[in-house]
DRENTOR-532239 format. One line per 4 residues: number of its first residue (from 1); for each residue x, y, z of N, C-alpha, C, O, CB. Coordinates in nm, 3 decimals. Glycine has a CB too. Layout:
# residues N
NUM) X/Y/Z/X/Y/Z/X/Y/Z/X/Y/Z/X/Y/Z  ...
# end
This chain:
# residues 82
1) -0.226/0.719/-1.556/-0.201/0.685/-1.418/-0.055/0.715/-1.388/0.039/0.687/-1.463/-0.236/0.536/-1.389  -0.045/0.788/-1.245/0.081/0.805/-1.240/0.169/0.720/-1.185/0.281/0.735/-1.234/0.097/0.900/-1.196  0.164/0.644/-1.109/0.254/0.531/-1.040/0.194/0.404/-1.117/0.077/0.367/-1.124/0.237/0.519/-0.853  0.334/0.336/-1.183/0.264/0.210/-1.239/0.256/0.113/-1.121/0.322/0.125/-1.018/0.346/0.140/-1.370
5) 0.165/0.012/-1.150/0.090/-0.079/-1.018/0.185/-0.217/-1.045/0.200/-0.250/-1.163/-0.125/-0.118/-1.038  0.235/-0.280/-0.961/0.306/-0.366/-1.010/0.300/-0.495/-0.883/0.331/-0.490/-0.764/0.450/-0.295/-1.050  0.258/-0.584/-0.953/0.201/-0.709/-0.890/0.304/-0.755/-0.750/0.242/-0.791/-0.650/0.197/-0.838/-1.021  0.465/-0.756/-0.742/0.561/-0.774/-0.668/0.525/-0.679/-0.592/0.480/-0.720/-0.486/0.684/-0.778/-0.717
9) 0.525/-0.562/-0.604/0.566/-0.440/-0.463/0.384/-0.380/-0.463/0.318/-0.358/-0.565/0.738/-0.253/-0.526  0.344/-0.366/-0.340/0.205/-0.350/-0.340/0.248/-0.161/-0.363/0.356/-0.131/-0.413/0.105/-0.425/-0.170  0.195/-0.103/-0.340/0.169/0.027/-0.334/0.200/0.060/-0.183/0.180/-0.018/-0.090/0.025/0.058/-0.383  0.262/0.208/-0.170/0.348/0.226/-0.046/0.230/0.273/0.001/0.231/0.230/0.116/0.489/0.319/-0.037
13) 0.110/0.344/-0.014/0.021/0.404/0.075/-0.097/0.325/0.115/-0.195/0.389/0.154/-0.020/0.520/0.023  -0.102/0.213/0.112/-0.184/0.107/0.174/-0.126/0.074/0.348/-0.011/0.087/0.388/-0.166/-0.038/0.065  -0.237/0.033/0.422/-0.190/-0.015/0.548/-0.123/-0.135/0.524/-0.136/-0.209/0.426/-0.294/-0.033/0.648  -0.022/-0.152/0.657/0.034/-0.289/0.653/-0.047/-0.405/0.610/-0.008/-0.467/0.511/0.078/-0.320/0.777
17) -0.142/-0.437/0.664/-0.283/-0.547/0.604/-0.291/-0.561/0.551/-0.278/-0.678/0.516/-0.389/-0.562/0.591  -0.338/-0.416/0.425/-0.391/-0.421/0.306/-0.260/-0.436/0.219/-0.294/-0.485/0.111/-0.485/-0.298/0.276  -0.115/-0.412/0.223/0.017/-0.431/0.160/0.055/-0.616/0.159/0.103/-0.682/0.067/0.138/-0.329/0.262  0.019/-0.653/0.276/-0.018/-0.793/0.334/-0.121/-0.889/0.218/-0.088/-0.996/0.168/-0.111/-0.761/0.491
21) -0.213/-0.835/0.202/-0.307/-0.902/0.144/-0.282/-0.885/-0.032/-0.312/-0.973/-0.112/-0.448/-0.845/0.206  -0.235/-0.784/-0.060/-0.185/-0.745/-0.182/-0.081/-0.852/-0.234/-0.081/-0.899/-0.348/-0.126/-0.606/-0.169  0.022/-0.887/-0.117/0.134/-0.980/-0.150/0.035/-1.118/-0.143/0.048/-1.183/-0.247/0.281/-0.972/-0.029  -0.045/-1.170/-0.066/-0.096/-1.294/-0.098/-0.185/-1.309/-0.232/-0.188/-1.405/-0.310/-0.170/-1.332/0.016
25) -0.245/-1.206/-0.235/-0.319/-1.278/-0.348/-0.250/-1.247/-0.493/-0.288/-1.318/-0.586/-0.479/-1.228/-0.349  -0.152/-1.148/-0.519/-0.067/-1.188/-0.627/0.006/-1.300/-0.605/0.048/-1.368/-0.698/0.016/-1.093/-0.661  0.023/-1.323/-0.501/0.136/-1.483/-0.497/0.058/-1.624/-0.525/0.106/-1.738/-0.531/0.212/-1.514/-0.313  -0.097/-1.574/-0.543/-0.197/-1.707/-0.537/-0.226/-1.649/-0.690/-0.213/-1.739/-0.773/-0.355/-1.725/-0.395
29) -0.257/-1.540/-0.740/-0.341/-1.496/-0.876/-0.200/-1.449/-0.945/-0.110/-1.382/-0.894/-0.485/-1.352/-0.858  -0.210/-1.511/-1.092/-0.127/-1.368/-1.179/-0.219/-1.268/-1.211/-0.334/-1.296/-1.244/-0.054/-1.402/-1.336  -0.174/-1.149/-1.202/-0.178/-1.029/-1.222/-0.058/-0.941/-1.331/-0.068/-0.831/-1.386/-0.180/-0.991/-1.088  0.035/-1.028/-1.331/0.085/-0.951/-1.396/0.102/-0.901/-1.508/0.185/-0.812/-1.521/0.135/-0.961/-1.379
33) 0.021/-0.949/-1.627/-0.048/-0.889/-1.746/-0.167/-0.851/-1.754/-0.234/-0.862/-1.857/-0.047/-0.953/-1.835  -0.215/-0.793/-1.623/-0.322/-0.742/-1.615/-0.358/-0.616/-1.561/-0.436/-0.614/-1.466/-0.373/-0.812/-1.572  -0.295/-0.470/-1.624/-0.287/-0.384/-1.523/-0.454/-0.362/-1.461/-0.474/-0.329/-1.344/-0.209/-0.247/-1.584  -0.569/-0.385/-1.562/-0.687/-0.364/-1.490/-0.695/-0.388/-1.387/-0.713/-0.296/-1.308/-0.772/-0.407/-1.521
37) -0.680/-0.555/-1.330/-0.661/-0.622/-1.220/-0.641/-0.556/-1.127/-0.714/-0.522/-1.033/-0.582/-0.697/-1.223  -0.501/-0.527/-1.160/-0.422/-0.436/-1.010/-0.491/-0.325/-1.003/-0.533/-0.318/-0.887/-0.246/-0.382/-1.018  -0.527/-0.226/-1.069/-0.611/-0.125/-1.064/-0.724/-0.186/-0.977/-0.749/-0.137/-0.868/-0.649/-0.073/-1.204  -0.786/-0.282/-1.020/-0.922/-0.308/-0.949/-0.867/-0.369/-0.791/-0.930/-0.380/-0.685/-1.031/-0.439/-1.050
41) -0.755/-0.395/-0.816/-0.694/-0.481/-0.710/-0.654/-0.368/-0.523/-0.662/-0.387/-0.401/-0.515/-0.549/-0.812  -0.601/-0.227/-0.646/-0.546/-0.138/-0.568/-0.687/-0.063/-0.497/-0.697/-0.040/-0.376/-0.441/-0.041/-0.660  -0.774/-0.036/-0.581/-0.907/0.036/-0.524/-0.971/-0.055/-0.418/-0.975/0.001/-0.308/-1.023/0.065/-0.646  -1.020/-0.174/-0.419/-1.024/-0.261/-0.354/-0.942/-0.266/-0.147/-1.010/-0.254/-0.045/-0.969/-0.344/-0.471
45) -0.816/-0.284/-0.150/-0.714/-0.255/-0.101/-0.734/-0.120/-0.046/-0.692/-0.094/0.066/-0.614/-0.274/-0.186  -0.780/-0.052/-0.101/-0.802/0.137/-0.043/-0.929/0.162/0.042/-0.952/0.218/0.149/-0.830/0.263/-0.193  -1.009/0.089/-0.060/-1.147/0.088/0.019/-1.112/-0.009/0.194/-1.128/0.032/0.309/-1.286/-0.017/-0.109  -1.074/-0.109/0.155/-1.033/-0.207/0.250/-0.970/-0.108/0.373/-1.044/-0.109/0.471/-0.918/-0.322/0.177
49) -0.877/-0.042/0.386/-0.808/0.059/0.426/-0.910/0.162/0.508/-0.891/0.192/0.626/-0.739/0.118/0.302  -1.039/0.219/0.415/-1.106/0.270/0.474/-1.216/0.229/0.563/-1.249/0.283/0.668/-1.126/0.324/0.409  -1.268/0.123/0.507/-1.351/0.068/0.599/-1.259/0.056/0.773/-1.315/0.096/0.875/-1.398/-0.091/0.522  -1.182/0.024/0.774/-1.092/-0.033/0.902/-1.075/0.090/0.958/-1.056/0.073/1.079/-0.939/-0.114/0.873
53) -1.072/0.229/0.922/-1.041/0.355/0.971/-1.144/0.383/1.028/-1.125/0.441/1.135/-1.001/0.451/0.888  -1.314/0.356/0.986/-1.450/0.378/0.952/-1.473/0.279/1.134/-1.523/0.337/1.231/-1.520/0.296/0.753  -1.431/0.155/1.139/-1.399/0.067/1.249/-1.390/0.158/1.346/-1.487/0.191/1.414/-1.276/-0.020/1.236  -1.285/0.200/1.360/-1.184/0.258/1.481/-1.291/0.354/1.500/-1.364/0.341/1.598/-1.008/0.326/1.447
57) -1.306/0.428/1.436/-1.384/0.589/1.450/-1.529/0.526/1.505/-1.566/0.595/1.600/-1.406/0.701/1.264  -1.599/0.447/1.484/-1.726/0.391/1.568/-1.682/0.350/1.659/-1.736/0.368/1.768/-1.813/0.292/1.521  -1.560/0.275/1.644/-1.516/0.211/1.807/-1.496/0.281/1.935/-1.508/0.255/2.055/-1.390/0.150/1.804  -1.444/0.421/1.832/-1.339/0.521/1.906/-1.527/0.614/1.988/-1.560/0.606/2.106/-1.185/0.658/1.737
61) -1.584/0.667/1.907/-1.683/0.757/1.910/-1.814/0.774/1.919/-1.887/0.869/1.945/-1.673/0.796/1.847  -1.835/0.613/1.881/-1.967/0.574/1.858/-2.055/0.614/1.725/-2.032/0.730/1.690/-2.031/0.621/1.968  -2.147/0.547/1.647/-2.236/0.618/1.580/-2.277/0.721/1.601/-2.239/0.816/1.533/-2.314/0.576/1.567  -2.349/0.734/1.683/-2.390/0.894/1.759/-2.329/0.958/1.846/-2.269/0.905/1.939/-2.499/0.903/1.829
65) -2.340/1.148/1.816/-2.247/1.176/1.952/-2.383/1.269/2.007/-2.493/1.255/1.952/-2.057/1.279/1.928  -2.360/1.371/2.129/-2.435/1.409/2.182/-2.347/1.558/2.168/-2.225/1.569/2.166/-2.475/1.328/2.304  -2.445/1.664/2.158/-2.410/1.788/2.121/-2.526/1.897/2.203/-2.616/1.849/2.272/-2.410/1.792/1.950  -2.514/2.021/2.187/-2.577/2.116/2.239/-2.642/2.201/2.137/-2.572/2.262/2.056/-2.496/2.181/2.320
69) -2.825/2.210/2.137/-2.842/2.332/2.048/-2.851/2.476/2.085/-2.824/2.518/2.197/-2.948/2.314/1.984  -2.886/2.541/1.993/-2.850/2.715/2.063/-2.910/2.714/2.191/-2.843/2.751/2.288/-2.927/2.864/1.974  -3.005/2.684/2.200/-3.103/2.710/2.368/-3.022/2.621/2.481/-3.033/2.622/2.604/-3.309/2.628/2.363  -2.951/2.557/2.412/-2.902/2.484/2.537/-2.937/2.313/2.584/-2.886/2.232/2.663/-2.959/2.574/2.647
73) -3.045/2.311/2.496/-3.059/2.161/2.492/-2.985/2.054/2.429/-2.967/2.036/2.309/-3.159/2.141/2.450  -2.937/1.973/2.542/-2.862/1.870/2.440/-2.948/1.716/2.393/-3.036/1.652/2.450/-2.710/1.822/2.527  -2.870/1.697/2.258/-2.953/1.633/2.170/-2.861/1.510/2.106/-2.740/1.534/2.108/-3.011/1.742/2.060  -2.904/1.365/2.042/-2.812/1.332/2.001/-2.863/1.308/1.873/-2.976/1.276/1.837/-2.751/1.244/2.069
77) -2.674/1.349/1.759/-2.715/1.373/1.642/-2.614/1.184/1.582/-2.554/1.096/1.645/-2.656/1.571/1.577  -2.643/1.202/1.463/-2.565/1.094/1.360/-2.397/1.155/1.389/-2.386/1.277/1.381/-2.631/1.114/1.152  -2.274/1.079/1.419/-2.166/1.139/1.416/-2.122/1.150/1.306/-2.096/1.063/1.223/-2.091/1.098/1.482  -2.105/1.334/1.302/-2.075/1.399/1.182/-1.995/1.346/1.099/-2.024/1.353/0.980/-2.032/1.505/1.199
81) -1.846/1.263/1.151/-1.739/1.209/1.132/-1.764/1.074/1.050/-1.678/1.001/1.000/-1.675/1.198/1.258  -1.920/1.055/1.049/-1.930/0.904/0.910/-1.944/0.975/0.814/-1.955/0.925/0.702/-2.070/0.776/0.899
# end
């Protein structure tokens, strides 16, 4: 692994939230002889990250969008973007 994970400083590429939530629950759990943890801790935190992006983009677009096929009929498909 290339960046060691370290229970004090969350990881710089997490959202504010998920950097947020990183600092509470090491301040409630030790972690710090546990790099698994933080590993499981950091994936966790990422996923977390994505789901909330996953949010916006239904919020933003809806599940379905509506598109055109060759003839000209429009149709609505699953948005490509999940």
């Amino acid at each position: 692994m290339k960046d060691i994970l370290n229970a004090e400083k969350p990881p710089s590429h997490l959202s504010k939230e998920a950097r947020r939530i990183w600092i509470q629950l090491c301040g409630t759990w030790n972690f710090e002889n546990s790099p698994d943890a933080l590993l499981i801790l950091r994936t966790g935190m990422e996923a977390f990250d994505r789901l909330q992006e996953a949010r916006t983009l239904i919020d933003t677009e809806g599940l379905t969008v509506k598109t055109k096929n060759a003839q000209g009929y429009e149709k609505i498909i699953k948005n490509p973007n999940l």
